[in-house]
N, C-alpha and C positions, 0 to 999 in steps of 0.2 A: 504494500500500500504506500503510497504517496503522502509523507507529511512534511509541511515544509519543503516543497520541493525534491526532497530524498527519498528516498526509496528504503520501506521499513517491509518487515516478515511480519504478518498477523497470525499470530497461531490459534487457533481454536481446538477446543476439545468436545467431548459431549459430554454434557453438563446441561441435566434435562433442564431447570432453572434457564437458561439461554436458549431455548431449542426455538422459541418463537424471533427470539436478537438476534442470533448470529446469521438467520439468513441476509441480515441488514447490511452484512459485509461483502455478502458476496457480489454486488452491481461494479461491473469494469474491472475484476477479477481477471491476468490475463494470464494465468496457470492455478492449475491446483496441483498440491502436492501433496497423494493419500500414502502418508508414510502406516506404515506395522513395522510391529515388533516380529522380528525371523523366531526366539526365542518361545513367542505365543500363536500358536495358532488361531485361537477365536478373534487373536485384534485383526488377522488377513478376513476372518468370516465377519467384522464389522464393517470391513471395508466395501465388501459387497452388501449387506444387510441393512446398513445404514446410512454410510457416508457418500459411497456411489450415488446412491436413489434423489439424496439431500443436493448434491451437490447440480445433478441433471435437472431436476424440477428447476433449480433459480439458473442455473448455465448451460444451457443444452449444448454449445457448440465451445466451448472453453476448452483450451487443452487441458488433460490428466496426466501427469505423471504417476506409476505406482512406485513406490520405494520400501525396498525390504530394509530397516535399520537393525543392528548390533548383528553383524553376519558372521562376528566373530565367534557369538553363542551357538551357534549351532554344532557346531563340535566339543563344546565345553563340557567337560564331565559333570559338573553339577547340572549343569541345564539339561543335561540328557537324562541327570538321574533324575530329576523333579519331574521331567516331564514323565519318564516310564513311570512313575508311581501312579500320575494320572492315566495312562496306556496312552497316551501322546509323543506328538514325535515332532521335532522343528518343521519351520517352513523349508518345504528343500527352491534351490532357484528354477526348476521347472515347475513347483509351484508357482511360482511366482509370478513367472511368465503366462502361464496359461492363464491365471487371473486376469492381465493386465489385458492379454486380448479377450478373454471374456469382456471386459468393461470399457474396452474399447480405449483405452488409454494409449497414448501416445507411447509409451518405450515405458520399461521397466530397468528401474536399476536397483542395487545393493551398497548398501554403504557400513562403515564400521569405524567408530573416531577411535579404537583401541586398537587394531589392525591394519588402516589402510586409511590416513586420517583425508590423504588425498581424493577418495572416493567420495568424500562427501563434497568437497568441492567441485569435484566432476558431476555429480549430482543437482546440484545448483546451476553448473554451466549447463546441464543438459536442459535444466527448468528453464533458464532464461533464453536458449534458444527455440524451444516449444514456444514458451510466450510471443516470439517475434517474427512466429513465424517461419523460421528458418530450418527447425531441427529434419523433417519429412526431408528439404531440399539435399542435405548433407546425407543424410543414410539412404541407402537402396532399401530396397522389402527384406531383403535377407539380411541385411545389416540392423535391421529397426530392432532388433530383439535379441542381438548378440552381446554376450558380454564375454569379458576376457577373465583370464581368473590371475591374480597376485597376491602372493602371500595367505592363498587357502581363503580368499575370499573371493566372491565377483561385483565386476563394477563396468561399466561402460567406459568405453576407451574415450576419451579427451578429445573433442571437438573445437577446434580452436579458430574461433571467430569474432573480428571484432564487433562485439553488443555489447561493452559495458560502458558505454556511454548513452546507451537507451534506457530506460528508468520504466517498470511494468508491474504490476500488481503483484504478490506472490502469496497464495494463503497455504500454512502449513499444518496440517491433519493429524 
């Protein structure tokens, strides 16, 4: 969002108390960013169950980013032992993908600030070129959904285009 001429991150959560507000954010929105937890599976099944559905009512044509965050937990032995005790299992990144084209979203990536703190900036560059248009221009079809893997995690390869001097909505999920 734009304040003072600058360019700020809105984050919203769901927080039923807001459920009627926060669509108030979403007008000239020019990406949305539906991040989940890799570590949780139900927060991937909110994405589609609630956030998805929220976000199409007020923006039908807005780009989507999907973003798997902490990709580093998905090998983590305690994350793995908590989850087995529920008979759960992380999000794997074919998960991830097939969501993203379920819902239509513009590219999927994975990011990790304990592993690979660069993927999240590469995540951001991939936002801001969704926003402006540009990101479809840069990937083929068979590149739209490719991710590279470093350091045992995945992350979309660095897109490197000058946009940061264009200033564009960004709401984070």
């Amino acid at each position: 969002m734009l304040l003072v001429g600058y360019p700020r991150i809105l984050e919203l959560r769901r927080t039923p108390s807001y459920d009627t507000v926060r669509p108030l954010a979403y007008p000239e929105t020019h990406v949305f960013i539906l991040c989940f937890t890799i570590s949780d599976p139900s927060t991937l099944e909110n994405i589609v169950t609630k956030w998805y559905p929220e976000v199409r009512r007020y923006c039908q044509t807005t780009p989507l980013i999907l973003c798997g965050c902490q990709s580093d937990l998905r090998n983590d032995y305690e994350t793995l032992s908590k989850l087995a005790e529920i008979q759960r299992i992380p999000v794997s990144a074919e998960q991830g993908v097939a969501v993203s084209r379920q819902i239509g979203a513009t590219t999927y990536v994975e990011t990790s600030s304990k592993s690979c703190p660069k993927a999240i900036q590469d995540a951001f560059e991939v936002s801001a070129l969704a926003a402006l248009g540009k990101l479809n221009k840069c990937l083929s079809s068979t590149q739209k959904f490719a991710s590279h893997r470093y350091n045992g995690t995945w992350h979309r390869a660095k897109v490197d285009l000058n946009f940061r001097d264009r200033s564009k909505n960004c709401v984070v999920m």
